[in-house]
C-alpha positions as CSV (number, residue, x, y, z in Angstrom):
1,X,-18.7,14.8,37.9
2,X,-21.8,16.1,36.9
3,X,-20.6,19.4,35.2
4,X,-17.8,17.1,33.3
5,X,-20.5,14.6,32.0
6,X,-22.5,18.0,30.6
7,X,-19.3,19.7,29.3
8,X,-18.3,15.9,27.9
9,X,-21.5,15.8,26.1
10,X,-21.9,18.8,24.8
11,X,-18.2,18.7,23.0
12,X,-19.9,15.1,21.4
13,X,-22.7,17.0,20.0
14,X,-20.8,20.1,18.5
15,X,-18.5,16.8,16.0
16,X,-18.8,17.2,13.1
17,X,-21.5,14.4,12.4
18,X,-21.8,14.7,9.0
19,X,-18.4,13.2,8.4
20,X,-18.9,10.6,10.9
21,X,-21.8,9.2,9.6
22,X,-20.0,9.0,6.1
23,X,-17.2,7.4,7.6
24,X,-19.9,4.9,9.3
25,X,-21.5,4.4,5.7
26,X,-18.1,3.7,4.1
27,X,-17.2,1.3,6.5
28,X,-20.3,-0.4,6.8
29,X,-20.0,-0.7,2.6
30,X,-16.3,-2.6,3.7
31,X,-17.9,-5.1,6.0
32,X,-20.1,-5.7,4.0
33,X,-17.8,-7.2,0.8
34,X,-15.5,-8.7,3.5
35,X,-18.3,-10.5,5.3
36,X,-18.8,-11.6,1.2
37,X,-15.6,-12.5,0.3
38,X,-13.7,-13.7,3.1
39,X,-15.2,-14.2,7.0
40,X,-11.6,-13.6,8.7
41,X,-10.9,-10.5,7.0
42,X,-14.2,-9.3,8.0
43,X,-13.8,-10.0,11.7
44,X,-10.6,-8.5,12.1
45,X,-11.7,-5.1,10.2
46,X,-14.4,-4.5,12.7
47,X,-12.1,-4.7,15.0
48,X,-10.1,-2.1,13.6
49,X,-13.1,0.2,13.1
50,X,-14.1,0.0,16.6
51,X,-10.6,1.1,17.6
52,X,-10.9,4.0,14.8
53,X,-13.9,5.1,15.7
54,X,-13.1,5.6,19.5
55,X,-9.6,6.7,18.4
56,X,-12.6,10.2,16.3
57,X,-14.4,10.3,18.7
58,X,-12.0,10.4,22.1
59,X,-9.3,11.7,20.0
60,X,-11.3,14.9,18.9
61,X,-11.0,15.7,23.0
62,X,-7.3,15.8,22.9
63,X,-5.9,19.7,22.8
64,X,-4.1,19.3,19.7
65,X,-3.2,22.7,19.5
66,X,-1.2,21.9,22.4
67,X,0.3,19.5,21.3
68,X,0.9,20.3,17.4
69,X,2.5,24.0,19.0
70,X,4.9,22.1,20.3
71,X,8.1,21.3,18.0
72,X,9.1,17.8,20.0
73,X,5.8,16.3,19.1
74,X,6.3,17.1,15.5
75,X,9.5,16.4,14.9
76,X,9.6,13.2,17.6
77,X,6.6,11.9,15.4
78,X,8.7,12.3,12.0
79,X,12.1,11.4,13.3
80,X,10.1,7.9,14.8
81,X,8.4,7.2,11.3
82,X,12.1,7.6,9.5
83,X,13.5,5.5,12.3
84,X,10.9,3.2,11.8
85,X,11.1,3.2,8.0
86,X,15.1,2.2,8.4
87,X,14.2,-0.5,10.2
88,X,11.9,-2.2,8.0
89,X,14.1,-1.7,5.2
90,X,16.9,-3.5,7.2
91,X,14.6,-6.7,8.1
92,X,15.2,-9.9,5.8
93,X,10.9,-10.6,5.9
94,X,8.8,-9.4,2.9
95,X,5.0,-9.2,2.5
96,X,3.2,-9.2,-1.0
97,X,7.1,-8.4,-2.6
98,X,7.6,-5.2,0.0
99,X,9.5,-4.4,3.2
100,X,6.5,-2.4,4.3
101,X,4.7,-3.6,7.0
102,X,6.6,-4.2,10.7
103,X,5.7,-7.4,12.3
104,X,5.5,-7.0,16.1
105,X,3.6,-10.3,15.9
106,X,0.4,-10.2,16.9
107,X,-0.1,-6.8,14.6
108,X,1.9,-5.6,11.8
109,X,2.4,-1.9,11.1
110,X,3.0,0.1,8.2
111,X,5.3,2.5,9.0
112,X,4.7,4.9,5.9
113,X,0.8,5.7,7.1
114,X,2.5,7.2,10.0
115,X,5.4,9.1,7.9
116,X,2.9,10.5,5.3
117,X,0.5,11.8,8.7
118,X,3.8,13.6,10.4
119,X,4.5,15.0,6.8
120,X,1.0,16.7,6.9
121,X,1.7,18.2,10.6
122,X,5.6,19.2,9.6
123,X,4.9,21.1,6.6
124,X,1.6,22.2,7.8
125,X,4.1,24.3,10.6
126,X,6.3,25.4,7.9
127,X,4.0,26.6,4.9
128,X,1.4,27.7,7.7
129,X,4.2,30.8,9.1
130,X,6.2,30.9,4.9
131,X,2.9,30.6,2.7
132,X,3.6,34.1,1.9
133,X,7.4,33.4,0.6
134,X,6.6,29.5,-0.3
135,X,8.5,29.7,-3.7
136,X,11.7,31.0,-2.5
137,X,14.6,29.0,-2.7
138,X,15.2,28.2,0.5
139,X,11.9,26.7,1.8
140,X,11.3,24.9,-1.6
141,X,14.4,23.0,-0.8
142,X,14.0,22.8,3.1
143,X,10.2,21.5,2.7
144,X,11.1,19.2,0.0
145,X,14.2,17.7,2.1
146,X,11.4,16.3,4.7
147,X,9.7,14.7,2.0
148,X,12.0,13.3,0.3
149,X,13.4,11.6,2.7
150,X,10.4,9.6,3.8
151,X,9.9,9.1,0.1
152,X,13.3,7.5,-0.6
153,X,13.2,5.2,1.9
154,X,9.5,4.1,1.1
155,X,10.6,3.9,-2.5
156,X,13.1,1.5,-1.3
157,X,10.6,-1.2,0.2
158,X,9.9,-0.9,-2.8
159,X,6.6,1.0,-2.5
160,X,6.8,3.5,-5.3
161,X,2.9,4.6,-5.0
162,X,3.2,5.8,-1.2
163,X,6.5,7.3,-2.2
164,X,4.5,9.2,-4.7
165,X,1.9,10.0,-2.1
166,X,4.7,11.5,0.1
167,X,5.4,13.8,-2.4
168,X,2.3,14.7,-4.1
169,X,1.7,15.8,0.0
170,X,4.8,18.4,-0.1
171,X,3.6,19.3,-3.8
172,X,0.0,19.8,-2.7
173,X,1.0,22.3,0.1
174,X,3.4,23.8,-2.2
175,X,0.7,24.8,-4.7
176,X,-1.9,25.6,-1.6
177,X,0.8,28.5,-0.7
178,X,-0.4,30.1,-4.1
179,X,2.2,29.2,-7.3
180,X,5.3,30.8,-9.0
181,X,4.8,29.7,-12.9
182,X,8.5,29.9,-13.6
183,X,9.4,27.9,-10.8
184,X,7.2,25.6,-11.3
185,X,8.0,25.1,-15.0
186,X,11.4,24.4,-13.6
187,X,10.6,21.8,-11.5
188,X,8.0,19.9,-13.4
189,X,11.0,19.8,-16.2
190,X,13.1,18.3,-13.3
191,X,10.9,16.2,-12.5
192,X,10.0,14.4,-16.0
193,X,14.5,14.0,-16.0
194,X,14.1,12.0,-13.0
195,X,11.0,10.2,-13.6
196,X,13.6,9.2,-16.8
197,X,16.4,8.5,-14.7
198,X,14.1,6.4,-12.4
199,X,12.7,4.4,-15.2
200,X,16.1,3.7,-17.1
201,X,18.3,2.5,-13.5
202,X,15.7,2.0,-11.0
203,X,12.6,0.8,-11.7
204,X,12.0,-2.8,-11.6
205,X,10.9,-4.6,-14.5
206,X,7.2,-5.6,-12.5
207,X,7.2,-1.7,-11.9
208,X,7.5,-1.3,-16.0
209,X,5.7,-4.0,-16.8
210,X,2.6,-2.1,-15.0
211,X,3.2,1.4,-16.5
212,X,3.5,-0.6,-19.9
213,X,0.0,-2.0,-19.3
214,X,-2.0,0.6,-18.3
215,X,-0.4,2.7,-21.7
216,X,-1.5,-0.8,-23.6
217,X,-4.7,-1.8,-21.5
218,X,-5.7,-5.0,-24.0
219,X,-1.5,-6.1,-23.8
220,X,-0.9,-9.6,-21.6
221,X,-5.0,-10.1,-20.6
222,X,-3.2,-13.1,-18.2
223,X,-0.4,-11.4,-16.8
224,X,0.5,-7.5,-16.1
225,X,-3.1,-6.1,-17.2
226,X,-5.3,-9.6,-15.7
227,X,-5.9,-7.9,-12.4
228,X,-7.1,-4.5,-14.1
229,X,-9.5,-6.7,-16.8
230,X,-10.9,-8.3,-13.8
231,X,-11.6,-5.4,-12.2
232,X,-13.1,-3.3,-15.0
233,X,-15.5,-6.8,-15.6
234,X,-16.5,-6.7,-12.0
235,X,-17.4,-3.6,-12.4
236,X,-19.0,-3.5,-16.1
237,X,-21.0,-6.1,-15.1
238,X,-22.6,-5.4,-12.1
239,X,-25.9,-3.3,-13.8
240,X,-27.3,-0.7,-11.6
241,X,-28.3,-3.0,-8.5
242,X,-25.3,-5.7,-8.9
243,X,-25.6,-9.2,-8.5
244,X,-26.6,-9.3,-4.6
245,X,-24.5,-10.5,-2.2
246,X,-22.1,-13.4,-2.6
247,X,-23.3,-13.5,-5.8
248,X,-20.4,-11.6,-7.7
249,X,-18.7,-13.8,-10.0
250,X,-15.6,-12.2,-10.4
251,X,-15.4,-11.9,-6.9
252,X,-16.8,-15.5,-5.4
253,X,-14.5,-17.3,-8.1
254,X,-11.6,-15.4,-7.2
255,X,-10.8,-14.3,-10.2
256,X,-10.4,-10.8,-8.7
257,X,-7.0,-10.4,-6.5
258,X,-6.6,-8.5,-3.6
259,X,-10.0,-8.1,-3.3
260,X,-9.7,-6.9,0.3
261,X,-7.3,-4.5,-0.4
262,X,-6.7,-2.9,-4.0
263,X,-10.0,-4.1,-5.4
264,X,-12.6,-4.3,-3.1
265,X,-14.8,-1.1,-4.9
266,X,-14.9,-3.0,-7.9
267,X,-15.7,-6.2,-5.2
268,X,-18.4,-4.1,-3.5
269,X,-19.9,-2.5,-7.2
270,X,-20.3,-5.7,-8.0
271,X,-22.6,-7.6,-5.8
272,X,-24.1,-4.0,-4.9
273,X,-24.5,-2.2,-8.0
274,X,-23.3,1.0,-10.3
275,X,-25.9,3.5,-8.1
276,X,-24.0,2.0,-4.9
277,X,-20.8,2.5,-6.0
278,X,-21.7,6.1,-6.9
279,X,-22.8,6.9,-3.5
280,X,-19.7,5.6,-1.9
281,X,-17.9,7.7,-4.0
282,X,-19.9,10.7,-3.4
283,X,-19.8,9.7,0.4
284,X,-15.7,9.8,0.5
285,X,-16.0,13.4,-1.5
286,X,-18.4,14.7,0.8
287,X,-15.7,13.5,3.7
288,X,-13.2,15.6,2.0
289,X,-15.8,18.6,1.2
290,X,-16.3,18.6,4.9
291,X,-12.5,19.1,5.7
292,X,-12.1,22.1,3.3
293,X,-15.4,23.9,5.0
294,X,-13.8,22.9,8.5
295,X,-10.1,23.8,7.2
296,X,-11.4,27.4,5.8
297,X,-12.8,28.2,9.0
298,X,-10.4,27.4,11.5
299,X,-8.9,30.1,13.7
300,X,-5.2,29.3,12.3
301,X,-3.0,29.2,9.3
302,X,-1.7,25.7,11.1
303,X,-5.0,24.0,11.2
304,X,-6.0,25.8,7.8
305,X,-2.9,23.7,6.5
306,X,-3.8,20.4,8.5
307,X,-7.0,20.2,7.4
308,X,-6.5,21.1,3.9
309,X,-3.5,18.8,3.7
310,X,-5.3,15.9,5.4
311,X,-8.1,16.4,2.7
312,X,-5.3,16.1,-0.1
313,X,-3.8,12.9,1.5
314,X,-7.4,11.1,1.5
315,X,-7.9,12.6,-2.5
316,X,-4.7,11.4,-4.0
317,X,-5.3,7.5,-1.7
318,X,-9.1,7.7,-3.4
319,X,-8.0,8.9,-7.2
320,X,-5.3,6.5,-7.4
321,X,-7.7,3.5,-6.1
322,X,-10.2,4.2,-8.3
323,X,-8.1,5.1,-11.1
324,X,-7.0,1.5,-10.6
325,X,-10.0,0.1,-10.4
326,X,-11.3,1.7,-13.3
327,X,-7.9,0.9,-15.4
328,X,-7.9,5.1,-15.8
329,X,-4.2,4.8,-14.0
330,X,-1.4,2.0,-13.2
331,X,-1.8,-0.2,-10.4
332,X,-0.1,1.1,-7.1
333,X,-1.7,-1.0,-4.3
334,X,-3.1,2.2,-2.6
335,X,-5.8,1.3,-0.3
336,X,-9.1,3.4,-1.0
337,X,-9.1,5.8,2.4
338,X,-12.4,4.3,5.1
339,X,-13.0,1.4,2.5
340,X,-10.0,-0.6,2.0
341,X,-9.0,-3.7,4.9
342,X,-5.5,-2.4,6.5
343,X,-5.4,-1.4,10.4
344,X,-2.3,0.7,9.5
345,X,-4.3,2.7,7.1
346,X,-7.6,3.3,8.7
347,X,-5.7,4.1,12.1
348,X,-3.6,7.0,10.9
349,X,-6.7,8.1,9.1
350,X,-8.5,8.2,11.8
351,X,-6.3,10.5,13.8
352,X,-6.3,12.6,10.8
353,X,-10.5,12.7,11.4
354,X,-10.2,13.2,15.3
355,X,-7.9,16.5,14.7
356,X,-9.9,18.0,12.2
357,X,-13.0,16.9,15.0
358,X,-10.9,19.2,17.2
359,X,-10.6,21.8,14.6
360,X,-14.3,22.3,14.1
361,X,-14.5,22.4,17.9
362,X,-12.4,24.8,18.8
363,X,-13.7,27.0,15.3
364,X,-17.1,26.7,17.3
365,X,-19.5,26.7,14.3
C-alpha cells in the first residue's frame, strides 16, 4: 500500500502543472462573472469543474495507450457519438432553436463535444500510420467520410459552427500531414461551390441574417448585430481595470445575452478590465503552447497527432469566441474552451487534458 501511495504520488508530481494551474486560473476567471451575473449558474459550474478536474487529474492515470491501440474503443466511441447524434435529431424538444443537447433529466448532454473528441482519436490513428501519403486520393476521401458525417448531422440540429469545427478538425490534421498545393487549390475551390450551394438551399435566413451582419457590423443595431454591439461596448468600456465586480453595466442590465455562454469574456473584461482579459487570453494560449511542447515530444506519431489535434480543437473553440466577442467573425454560439458555462464542453475537454497528462507521463520529461 505503501509503495502504491509513493508510485501514486510521484505520477501527480511528474503532470504537467503548468497547464493545470492555467486551467485553474481560467476557471476561477468563470466563477467569477457567474458568481456576478447569475448565482445558479455559478453553483452548478463549480460542480462541473470539480468533476473536470478529478476527471485531469485521475484520468491522466488511465493507460491510454492501451486503450487508444485498441480499434473497439475508437471506433465504439465514434459509432456511440453518431448514434447519439441520430437520436437527438429525431427528438421533437429544442433548446435555444437547436436539437443539440440530450435531456436524460437531471443532466443534458451535448452529443457533438463527444463526436468532435472521437474525431481527434480516429484520425489521429489514421494520419498518425498515412501522414506520409495524406494527400492521396484515397485517405483524403476516407478521413473526410468520418468527418463529415458527424458534421452533417450536427449541421442538421442546426448547429452550423460545431459542424464547422468538425471539419476544420479533419482539415487541421490534413494540413499537419504536410500539404499538396494542387490538391489543396482543388478543394478549397470545392469548398467555396458548396459554401454557395449551402447558402442558396440551406441556410436558414437567421443563419444569413448573421453572416449579413458581421459583413455590415453598424446594419440592424436592435436585431441581428445587437448582441455583437453589446459585446464590443462591454468590452470598449471596461478601461484597463473594468468596472469591479457587479458593477458592469452591460452585463448587470442584461443588455448582454448569453452572458454565461457566448459572451461571458466580454462579461468578465468588463467588470475586470482590458489587462485581465489579456491575461486570460494569454493563459488559454499558453494551454495550447503546452500541448504542442508535450505533442512534439511524445514517443508516437498517435499521441504526436492527439495532442496536436486536441490543441487545434481548443484554437478554433477560442478564435471563434473571441472573434465573436470582438465582432472580428459571425456569431456561432461556440463556447470559449475552460471559460465558457456548459458541463458538456468542459467534460470532453477535460479528457482531452487528462490524455495529454498521460502523454507527458509516459514521454517522462
Amino acid at each position: 500500500m505503501t509503495d502504491f501511495i509513493s508510485f501514486f504520488r510521484l505520477k501527480i508530481r511528474r503532470l504537467d502543472w503548468v497547464t493545470l494551474i492555467c486551467v485553474f486560473i481560467l476557471a476561477t476567471a468563470s466563477l467569477v462573472s457567474l458568481a456576478s451575473s447569475d448565482i445558479n449558474f455559478f453553483n452548478r459550474q463549480l460542480i462541473w469543474y470539480g468533476i473536470a478536474f478529478a476527471v485531469i487529474i485521475f484520468g491522466s492515470q488511465i493507460d491510454w495507450r492501451l486503450l487508444i491501440s485498441q480499434a473497439w474503443f475508437r471506433y465504439g466511441m465514434y459509432w456511440l457519438s453518431i448514434v447519439l447524434l441520430v437520436i437527438s435529431n429525431l427528438q421533437t424538444k429544442t433548446v435555444r432553436g437547436t436539437k443539440s443537447w440530450l435531456d436524460f433529466g437531471f443532466i443534458q448532454f451535448e452529443p457533438s463535444e463527444l463526436a468532435k473528441l472521437s474525431l481527434i482519436l480516429i484520425l489521429a490513428g489514421f494520419f498518425s500510420r498515412r501522414y506520409v501519403a495524406a494527400w492521396h486520393s484515397k485517405n483524403i476521401l476516407v478521413s473526410l467520410f468520418y468527418a463529415l458525417l458527424p458534421a452533417g448531422l450536427i449541421a442538421i440540429h442546426p448547429d452550423f459552427g460545431s459542424a464547422i469545427v468538425v471539419l476544420g478538425i479533419w482539415l487541421g490534421f490534413l494540413l499537419l500531414s504536410g500539404l499538396n498545393y494542387k490538391r489543396f487549390a482543388v478543394g478549397l475551390t470545392l469548398a467555396l461551390a458548396v459554401a454557395a450551394v449551402l447558402w442558396i438551399f440551406f441556410l436558414k435566413p437567421y443563419q444569413k441574417d448573421r453572416v449579413m451582419g458581421f459583413v455590415f457590423p453598424e446594419a440592424d443595431p436592435l436585431g441581428i448585430n445587437y448582441n455583437v454591439i453589446q459585446s464590443k461596448i462591454a468590452i470598449g468600456s471596461a478601461g484597463l481595470w473594468g468596472k469591479g465586480f457587479q458593477m458592469g453595466t452591460q452585463t448587470q442590465l442584461k443588455f448582454l445575452p448569453e452572458v454565461q455562454s457566448d459572451f461571458l469574456f466580454a462579461a468578465f473584461v468588463e467588470e475586470w478590465g482590458l489587462l485581465a482579459g489579456i491575461l486570460v487570453v494569454l493563459t488559454f494560449l499558453l494551454i495550447i503552447f503546452r500541448m504542442v511542447i508535450i505533442g512534439s515530444r511524445a514517443r508516437s506519431n498517435d499521441f504526436k497527432f492527439i495532442a496536436l489535434g486536441g490543441g487545434l480543437v481548443l484554437l478554433i473553440h477560442f478564435f471563434i469566441n473571441i472573434g465573436s466577442n470582438l465582432g472580428l467573425l459571425p456569431v456561432a454560439g461556440m463556447p470559449f474552451p475552460f471559460l465558457s458555462y456548459g458541463g458538456s464542453s468542459l467534460l470532453t475537454n477535460a479528457i482531452l487534458i487528462s490524455i495529454i497528462q498521460h502523454i507527458k507521463l509516459e514521454s517522462a520529461f
